[in-house]
C-alpha positions, 0 to 999 in steps of 0.5 A, a space after each residue: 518543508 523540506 524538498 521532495 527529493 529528501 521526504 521521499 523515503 523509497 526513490 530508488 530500489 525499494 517497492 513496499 506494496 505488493 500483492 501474490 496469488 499465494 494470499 490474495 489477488 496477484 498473479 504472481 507467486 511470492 517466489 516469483 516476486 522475489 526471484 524478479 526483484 533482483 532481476 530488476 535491480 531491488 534492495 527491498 521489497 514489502 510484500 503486502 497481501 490483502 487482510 483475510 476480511 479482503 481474501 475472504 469476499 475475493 474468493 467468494 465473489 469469484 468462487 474460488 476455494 480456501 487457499 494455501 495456509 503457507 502465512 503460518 511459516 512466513 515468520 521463519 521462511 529466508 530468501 534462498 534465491 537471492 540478497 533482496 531483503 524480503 519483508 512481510 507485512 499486511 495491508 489492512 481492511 478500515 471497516 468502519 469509522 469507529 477504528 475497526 480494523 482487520 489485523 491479520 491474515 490467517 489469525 497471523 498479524 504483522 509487526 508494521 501495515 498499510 491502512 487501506 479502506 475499500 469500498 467494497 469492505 468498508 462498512 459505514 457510509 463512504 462520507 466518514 472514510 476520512 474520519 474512520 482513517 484518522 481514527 484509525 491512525 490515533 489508535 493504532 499509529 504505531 503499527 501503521 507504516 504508510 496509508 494507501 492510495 489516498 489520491 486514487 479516482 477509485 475506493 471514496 475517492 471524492 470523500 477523502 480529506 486529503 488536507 485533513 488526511 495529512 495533516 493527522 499523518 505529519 503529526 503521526 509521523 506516518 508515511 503517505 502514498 503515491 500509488 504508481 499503479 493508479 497513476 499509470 493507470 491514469 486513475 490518480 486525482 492529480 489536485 490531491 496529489 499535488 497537495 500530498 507530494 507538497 506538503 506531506 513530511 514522509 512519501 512512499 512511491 509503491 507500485 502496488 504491483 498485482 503483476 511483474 509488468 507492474 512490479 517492474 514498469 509503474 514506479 518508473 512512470 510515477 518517478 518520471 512524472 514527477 522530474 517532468 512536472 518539474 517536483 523532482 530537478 
């Protein structure tokens, strides 16, 4: 195993998670995402909003109405502001353990996504969450760019496999997470991650940000963790 220095694909100005108001449930815009990116000293961002079965029971529980339909002109819309390259991708719902998926947001898929499963859209008993995963990951791993935070207290926390979980990525060449945002959070199942960061072949460190307080504080939290527990020298 290489050290993880090496398997860590994002260490410095990069962020590949990252949610708007303009989609789902950030606060801020997608123009303010990008503007602040190069404030903060970003290369490349992956702004990752919520699939529309997510979008959908948001606005629903919290009554908010239908919002912009601006996804149909993302393929075509440049970054005026600034050099940060801006990519689009989507992070798919798991509905259940029989590899369903929700692709798109708006009838609009994208060519690379992040496999997520929340309890509140996973539609199985939370026990087959690690299987549902792995299904999913057979099917359709060349679309999956890395899983979500498998590590987190929160969403089936205590079902996933994270060994099992690893495993099956490794093998797929597919990426894992260590969610800075739960970690600051001090929501992250530091056991399982000790496991993910020692034995995983390729990491992402994403701020998962909702807000710019995130986008700029809780990846450097994660990475200062990581030298103070001696996985980073």
């Amino acid at each position: 195993m290489k050290p993880l220095k090496e398997r860590i694909v994002n260490l410095e100005n990069s962020d590949y998670h990252m949610h708007t108001s303009s989609f789902s449930d950030g606060i801020p815009t997608i123009n303010e995402l990008v503007q602040f990116a190069w404030q903060i000293w970003m290369k490349e961002i992956a702004i990752t909003d919520h699939s529309q079965v997510s979008i959908d029971k948001f606005r629903k529980k919290n009554n908010i109405s239908a919002g912009s339909t601006a996804r149909y002109s993302l393929r075509n819309r440049k970054n005026v502001y600034n050099d940060v390259n801006i990519i689009f991708w989507i992070e798919w719902d798991l509905l259940n353990d029989a590899w369903d998926v929700c692709f798109d947001i708006q009838w609009r898929e994208s060519d690379f996504v992040i496999l997520s499963a929340h309890s509140w859209i996973y539609e199985w008993k939370p026990e087959t969450v690690t299987e549902g995963t792995i299904n999913a990951i057979k099917k359709y791993h060349d679309k999956i760019k890395f899983i979500w935070h498998p590590c987190s207290f929160a969403d089936f926390w205590e079902y996933y496999d994270i060994e099992k979980l690893v495993s099956v990525a490794n093998e797929y060449d597919i990426w894992l997470e260590f969610n800075a945002k739960v970690f600051e959070r001090d929501k992250s199942n530091l056991e399982k991650l000790d496991y993910l960061l020692k034995n995983t072949n390729k990491i992402y460190i994403n701020s998962d940000a909702h807000t710019l307080y995130d986008f700029k504080n809780v990846r450097k939290k994660a990475i200062q963790f990581l030298y103070d527990n001696n996985y980073l020298k």
